[in-house]
Backbone atoms as SQL, in Angstrom:
CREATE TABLE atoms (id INTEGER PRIMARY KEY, chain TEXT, resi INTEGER, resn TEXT, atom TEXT, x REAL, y REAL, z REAL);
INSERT INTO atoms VALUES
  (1, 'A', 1, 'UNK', 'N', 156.461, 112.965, -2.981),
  (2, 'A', 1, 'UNK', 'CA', 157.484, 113.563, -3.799),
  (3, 'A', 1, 'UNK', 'C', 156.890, 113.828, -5.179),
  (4, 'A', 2, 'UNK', 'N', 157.153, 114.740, -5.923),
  (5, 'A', 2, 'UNK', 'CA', 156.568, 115.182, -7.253),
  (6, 'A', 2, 'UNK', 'C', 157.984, 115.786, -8.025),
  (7, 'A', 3, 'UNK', 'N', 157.714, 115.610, -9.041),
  (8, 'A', 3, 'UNK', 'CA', 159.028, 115.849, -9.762),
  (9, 'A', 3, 'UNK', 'C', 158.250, 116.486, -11.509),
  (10, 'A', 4, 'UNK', 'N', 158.577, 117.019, -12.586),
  (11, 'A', 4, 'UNK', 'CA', 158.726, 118.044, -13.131),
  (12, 'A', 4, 'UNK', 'C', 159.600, 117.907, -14.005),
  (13, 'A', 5, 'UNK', 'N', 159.194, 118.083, -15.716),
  (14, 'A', 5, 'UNK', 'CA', 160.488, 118.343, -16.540),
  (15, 'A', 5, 'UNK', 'C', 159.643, 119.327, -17.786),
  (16, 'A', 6, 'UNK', 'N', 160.885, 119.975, -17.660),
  (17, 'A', 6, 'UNK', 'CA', 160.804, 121.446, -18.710),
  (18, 'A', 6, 'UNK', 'C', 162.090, 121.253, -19.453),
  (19, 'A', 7, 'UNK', 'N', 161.080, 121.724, -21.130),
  (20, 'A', 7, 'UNK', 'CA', 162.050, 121.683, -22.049),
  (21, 'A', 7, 'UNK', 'C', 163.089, 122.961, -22.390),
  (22, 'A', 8, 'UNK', 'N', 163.798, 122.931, -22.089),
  (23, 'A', 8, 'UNK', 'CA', 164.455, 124.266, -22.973),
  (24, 'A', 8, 'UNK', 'C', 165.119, 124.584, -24.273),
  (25, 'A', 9, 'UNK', 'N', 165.196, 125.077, -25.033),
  (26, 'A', 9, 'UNK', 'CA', 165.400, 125.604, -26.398),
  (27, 'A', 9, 'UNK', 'C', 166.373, 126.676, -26.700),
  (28, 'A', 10, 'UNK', 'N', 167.287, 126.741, -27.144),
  (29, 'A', 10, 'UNK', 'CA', 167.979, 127.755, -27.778),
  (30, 'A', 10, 'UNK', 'C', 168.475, 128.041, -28.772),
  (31, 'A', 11, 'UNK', 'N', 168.169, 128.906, -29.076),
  (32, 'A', 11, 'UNK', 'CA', 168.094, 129.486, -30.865),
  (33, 'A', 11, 'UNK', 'C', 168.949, 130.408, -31.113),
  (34, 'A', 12, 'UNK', 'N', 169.500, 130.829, -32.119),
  (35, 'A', 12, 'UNK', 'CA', 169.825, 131.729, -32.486),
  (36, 'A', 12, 'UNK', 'C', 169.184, 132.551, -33.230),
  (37, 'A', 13, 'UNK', 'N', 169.633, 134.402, -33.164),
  (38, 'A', 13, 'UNK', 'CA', 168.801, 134.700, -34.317),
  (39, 'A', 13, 'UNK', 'C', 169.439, 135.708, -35.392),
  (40, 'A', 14, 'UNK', 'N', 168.795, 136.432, -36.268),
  (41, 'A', 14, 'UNK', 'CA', 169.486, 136.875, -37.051),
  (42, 'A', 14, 'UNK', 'C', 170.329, 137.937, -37.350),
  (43, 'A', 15, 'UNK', 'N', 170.485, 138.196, -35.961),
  (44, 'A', 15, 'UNK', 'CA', 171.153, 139.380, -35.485),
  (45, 'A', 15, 'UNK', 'C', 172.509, 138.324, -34.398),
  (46, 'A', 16, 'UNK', 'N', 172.499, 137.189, -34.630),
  (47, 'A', 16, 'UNK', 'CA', 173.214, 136.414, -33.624),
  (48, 'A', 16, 'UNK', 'C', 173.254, 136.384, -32.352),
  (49, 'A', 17, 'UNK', 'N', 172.339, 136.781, -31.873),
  (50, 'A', 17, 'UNK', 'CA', 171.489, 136.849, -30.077),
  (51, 'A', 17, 'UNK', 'C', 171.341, 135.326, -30.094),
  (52, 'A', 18, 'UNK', 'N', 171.433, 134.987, -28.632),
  (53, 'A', 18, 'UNK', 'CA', 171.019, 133.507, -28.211),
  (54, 'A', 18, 'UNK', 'C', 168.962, 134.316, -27.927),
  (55, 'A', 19, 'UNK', 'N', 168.181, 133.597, -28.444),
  (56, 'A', 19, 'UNK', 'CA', 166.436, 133.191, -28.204),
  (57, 'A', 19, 'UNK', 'C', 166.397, 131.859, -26.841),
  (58, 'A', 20, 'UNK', 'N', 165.907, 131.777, -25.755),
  (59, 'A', 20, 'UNK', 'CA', 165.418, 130.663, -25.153),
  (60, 'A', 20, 'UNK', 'C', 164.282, 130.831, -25.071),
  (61, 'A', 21, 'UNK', 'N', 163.468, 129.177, -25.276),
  (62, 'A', 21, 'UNK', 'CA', 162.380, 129.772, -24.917),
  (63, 'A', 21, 'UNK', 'C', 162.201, 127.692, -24.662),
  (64, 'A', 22, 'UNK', 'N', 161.291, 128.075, -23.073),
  (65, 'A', 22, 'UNK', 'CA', 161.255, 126.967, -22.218),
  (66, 'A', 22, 'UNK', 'C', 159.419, 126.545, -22.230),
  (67, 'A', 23, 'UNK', 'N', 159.406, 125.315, -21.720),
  (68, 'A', 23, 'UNK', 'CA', 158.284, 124.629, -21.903),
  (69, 'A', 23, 'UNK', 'C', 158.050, 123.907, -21.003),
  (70, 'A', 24, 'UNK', 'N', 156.982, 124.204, -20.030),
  (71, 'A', 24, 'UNK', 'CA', 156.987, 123.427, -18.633),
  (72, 'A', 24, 'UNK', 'C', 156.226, 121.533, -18.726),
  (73, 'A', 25, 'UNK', 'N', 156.431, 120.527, -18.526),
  (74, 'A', 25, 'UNK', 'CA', 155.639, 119.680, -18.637),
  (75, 'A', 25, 'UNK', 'C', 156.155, 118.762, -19.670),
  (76, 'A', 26, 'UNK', 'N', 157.468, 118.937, -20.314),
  (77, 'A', 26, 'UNK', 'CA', 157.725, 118.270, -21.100),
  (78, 'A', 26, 'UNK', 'C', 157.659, 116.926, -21.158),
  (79, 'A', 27, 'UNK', 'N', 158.114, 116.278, -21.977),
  (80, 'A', 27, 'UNK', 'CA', 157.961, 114.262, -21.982),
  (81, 'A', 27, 'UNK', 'C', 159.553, 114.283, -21.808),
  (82, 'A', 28, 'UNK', 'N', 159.894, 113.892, -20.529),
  (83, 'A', 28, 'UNK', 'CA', 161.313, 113.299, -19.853),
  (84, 'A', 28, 'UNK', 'C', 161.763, 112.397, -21.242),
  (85, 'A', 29, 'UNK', 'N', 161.145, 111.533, -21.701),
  (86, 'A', 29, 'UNK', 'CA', 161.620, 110.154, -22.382),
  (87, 'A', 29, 'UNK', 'C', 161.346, 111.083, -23.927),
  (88, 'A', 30, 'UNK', 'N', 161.517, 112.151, -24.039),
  (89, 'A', 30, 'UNK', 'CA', 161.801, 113.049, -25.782),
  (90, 'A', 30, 'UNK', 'C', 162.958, 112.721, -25.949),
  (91, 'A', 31, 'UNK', 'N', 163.628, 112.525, -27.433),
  (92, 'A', 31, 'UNK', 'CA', 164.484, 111.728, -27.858),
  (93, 'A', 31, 'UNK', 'C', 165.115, 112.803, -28.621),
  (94, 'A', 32, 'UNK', 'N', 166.569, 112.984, -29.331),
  (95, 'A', 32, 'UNK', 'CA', 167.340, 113.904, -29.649),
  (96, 'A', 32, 'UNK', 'C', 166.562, 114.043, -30.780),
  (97, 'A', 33, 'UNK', 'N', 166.027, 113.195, -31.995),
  (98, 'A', 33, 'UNK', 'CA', 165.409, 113.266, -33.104),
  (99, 'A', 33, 'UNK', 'C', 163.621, 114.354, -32.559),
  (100, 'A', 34, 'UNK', 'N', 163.314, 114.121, -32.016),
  (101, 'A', 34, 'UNK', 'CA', 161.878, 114.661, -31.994),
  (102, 'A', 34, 'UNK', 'C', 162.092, 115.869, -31.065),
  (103, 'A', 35, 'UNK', 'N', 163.721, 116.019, -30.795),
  (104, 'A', 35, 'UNK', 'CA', 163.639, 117.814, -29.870),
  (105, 'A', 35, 'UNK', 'C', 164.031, 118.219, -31.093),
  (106, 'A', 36, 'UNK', 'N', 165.071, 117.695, -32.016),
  (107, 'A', 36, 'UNK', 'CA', 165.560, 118.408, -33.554),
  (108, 'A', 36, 'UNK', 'C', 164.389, 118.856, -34.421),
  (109, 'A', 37, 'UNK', 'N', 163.581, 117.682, -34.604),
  (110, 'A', 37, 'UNK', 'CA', 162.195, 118.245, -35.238),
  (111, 'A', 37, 'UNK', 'C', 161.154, 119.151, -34.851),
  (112, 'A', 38, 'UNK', 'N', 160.847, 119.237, -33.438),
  (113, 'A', 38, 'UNK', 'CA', 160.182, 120.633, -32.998),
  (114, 'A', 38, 'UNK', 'C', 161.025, 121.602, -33.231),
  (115, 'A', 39, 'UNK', 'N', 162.172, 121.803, -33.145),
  (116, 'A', 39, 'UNK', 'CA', 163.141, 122.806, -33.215),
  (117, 'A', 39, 'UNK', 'C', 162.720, 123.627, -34.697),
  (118, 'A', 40, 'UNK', 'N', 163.348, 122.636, -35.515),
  (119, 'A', 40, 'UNK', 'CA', 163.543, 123.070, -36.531),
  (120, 'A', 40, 'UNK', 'C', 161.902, 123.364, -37.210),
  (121, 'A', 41, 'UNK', 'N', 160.755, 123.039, -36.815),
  (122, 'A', 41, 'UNK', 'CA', 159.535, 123.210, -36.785),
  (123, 'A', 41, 'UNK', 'C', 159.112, 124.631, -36.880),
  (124, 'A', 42, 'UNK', 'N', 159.762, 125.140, -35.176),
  (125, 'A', 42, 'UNK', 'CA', 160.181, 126.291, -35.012),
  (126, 'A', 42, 'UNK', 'C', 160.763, 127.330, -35.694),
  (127, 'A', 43, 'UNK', 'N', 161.697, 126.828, -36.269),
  (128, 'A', 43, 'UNK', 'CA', 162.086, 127.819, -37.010),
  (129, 'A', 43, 'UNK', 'C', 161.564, 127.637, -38.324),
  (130, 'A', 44, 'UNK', 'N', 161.083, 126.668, -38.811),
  (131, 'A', 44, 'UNK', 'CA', 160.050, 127.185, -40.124),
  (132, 'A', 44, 'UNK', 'C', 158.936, 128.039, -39.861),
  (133, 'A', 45, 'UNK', 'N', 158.518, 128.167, -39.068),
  (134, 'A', 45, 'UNK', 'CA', 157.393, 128.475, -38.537),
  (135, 'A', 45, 'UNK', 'C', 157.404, 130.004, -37.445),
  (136, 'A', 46, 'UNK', 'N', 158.658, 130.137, -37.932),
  (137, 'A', 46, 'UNK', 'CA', 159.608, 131.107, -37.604),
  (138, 'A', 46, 'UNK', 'C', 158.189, 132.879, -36.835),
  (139, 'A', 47, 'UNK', 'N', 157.656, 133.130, -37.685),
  (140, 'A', 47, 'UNK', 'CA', 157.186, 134.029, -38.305),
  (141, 'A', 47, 'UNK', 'C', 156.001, 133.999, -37.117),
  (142, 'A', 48, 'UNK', 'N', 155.505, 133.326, -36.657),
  (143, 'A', 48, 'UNK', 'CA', 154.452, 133.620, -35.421),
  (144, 'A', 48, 'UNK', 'C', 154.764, 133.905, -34.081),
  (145, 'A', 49, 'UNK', 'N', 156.674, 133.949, -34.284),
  (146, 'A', 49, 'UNK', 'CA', 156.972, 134.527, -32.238),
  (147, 'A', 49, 'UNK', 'C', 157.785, 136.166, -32.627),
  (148, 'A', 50, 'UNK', 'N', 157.638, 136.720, -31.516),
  (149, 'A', 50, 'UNK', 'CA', 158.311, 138.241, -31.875),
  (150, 'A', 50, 'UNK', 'C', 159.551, 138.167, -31.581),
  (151, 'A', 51, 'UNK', 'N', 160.510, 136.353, -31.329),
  (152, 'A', 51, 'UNK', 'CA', 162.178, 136.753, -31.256),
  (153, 'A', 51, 'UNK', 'C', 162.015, 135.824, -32.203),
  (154, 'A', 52, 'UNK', 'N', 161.962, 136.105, -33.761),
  (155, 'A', 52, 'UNK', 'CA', 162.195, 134.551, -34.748),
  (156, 'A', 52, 'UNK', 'C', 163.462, 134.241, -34.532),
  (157, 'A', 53, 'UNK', 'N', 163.302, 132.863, -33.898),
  (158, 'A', 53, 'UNK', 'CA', 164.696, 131.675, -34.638),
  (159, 'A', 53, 'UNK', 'C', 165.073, 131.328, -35.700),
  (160, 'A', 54, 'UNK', 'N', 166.129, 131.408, -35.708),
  (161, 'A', 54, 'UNK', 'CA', 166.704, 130.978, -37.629),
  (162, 'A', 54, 'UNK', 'C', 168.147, 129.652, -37.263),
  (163, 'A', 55, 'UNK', 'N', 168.417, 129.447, -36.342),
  (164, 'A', 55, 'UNK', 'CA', 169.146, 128.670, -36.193),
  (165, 'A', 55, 'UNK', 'C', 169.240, 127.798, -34.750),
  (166, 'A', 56, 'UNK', 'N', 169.451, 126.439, -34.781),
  (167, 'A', 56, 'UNK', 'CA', 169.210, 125.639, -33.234),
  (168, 'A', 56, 'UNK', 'C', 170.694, 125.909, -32.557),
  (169, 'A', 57, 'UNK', 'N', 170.787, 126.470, -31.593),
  (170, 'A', 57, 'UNK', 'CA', 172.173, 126.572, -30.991),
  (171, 'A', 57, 'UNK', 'C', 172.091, 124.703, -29.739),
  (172, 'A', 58, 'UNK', 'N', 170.961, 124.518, -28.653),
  (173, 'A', 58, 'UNK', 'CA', 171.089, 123.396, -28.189),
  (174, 'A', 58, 'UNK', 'C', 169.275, 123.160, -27.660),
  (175, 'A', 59, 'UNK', 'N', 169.856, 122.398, -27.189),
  (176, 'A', 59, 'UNK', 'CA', 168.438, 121.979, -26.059),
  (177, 'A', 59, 'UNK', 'C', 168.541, 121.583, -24.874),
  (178, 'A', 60, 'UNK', 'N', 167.480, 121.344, -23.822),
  (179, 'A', 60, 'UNK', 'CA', 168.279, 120.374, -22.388),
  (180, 'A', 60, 'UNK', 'C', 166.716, 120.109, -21.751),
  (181, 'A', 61, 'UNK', 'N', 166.820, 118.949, -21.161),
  (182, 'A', 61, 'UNK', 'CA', 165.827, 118.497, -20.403),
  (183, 'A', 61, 'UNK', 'C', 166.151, 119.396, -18.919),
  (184, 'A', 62, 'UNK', 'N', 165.576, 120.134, -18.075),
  (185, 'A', 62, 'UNK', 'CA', 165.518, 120.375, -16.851),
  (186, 'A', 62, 'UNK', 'C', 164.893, 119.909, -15.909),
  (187, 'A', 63, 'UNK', 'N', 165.211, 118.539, -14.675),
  (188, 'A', 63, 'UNK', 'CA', 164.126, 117.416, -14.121),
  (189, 'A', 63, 'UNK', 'C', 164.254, 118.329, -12.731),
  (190, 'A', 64, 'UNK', 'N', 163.163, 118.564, -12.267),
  (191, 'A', 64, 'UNK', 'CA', 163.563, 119.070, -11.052),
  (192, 'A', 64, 'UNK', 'C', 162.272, 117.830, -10.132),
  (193, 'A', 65, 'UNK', 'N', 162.567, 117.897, -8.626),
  (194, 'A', 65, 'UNK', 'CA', 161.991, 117.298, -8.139),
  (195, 'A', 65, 'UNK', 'C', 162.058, 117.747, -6.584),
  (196, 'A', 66, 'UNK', 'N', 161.013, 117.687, -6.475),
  (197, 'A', 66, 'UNK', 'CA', 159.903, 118.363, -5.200),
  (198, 'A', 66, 'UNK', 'C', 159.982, 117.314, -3.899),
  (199, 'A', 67, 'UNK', 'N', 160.134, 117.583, -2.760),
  (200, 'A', 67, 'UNK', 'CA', 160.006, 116.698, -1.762),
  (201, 'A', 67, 'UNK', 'C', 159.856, 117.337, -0.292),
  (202, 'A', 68, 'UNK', 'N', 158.709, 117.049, 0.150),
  (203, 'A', 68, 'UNK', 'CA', 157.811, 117.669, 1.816),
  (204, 'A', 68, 'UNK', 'C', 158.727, 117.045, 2.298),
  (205, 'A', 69, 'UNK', 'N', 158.997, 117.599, 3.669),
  (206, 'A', 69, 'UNK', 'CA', 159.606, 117.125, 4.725),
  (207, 'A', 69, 'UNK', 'C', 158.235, 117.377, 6.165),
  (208, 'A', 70, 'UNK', 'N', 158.102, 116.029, 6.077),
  (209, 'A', 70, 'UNK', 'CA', 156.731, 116.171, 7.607),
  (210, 'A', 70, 'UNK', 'C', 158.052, 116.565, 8.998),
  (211, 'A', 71, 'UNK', 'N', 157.186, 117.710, 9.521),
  (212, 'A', 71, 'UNK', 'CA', 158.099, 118.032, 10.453),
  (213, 'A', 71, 'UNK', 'C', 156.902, 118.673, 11.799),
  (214, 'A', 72, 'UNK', 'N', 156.051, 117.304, 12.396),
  (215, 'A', 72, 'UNK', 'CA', 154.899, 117.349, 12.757),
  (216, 'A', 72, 'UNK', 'C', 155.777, 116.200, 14.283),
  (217, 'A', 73, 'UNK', 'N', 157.091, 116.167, 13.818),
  (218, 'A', 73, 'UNK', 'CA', 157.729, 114.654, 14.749),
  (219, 'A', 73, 'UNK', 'C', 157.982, 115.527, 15.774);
């Protein structure tokens, strides 16, 4: 079994469009304080993606998990 967590991000921008923008491999055990601080990272830093964020609308862990079925019986 293998399992998987991606971060997701949503921003607003200055035209009031929702921005997502997802991150495969994330750390499951990221804490509300250190997704707020990349966030807002993000949007200082605004100026190096072609949808700038200017505001955090949310975030969400996505865990997905993988599982073979042997079917060799």
């Amino acid at each position: 079994m293998a399992s998987g967590t991606k971060i997701v991000f949503l921003f607003g921008n200055a035209q009031g469009s929702t921005i997502t923008y997802s991150y495969n491999y994330g750390n499951a055990e990221a804490t509300s304080l250190s997704i707020k601080n990349a966030m807002n990272a993000m949007i200082t830093n605004g100026s190096i993606f072609n949808k700038v964020p200017v505001s955090i609308k949310s975030a969400k862990a996505v865990v997905t998990t993988e599982t073979e079925f042997d079917l060799n019986d």
